[in-house]
Legacy VTK file of the C-alpha trace (Angstrom):
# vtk DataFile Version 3.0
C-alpha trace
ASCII
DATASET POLYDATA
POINTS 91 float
1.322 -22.557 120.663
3.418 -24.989 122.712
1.538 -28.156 124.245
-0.791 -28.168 121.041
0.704 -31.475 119.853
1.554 -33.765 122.290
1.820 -36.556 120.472
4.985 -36.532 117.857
3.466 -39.432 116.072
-0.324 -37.987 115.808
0.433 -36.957 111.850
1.709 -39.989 110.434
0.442 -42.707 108.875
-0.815 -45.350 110.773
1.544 -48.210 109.395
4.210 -46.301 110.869
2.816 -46.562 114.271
2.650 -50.511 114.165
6.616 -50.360 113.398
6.876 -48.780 116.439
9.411 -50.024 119.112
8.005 -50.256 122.697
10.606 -50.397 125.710
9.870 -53.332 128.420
7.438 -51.113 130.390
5.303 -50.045 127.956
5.280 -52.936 126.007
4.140 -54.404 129.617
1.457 -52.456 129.543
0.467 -52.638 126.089
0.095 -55.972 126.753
-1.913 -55.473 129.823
0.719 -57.081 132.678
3.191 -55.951 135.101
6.570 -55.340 134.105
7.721 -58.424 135.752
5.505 -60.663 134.304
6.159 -59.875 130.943
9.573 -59.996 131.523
8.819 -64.119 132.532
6.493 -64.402 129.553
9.349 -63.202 127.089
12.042 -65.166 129.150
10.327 -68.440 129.025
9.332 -67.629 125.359
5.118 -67.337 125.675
5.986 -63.810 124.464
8.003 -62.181 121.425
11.544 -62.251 121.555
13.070 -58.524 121.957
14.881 -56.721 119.731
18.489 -56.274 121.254
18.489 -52.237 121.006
21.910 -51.892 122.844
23.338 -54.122 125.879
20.811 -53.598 128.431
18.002 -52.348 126.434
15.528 -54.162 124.526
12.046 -53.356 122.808
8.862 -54.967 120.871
7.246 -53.893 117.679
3.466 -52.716 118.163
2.641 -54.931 115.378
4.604 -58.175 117.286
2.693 -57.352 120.230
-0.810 -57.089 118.951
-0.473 -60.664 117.071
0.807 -62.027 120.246
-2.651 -60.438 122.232
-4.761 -61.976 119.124
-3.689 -65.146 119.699
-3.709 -64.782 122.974
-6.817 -63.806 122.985
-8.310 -66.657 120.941
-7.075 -69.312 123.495
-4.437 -70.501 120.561
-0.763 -71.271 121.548
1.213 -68.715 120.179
2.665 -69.419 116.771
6.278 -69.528 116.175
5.391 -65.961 113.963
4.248 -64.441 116.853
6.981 -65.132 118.871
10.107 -64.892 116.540
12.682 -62.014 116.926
13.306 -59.777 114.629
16.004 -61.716 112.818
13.464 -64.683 112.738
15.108 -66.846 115.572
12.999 -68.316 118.395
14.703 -68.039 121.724
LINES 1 92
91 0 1 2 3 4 5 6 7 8 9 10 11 12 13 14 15 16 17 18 19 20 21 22 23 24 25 26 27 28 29 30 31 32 33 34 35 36 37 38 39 40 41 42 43 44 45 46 47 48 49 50 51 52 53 54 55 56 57 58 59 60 61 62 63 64 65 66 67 68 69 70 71 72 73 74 75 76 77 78 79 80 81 82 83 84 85 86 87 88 89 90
């Protein structure tokens, strides 16, 4: 029946689902902030660098994201892991 499965990713494994890539607004609120603010956490570099997904479009790993709210959450500076793109370069 349609509408059973709503979610595409409900049947796979879980690892799969931290490689996710989240666009700006949901990794926004993933993170718990407004869309603007997270775009001046990333921009001053207190949040992970993007991954470049064309020009004008960029995302965040789930797994990127929840180190960054761990440390966050722990009162720690981020590390340079946390915040490191996905090539490994720090903005």
């Amino acid at each position: 029946m349609r509408g059973d499965n709503l979610d595409p990713l409900a049947g796979l494994p879980s690892e799969i689902t931290l490689e996710r890539v989240l666009d700006s607004s949901q990794a926004a609120a993933f993170v718990g902030v407004s869309l603007p603010h997270f775009r001046r956490l990333y921009r001053s570099r207190r949040a992970p660098d993007p991954i470049k997904l064309s020009d004008r479009k960029y995302g965040w790993q789930v797994r990127t994201l929840m180190r960054f709210l761990e440390e966050r959450s722990t009162g720690e500076e981020p590390s340079l892991s946390a915040i490191k793109g996905r090539k490994g370069e720090v903005r």
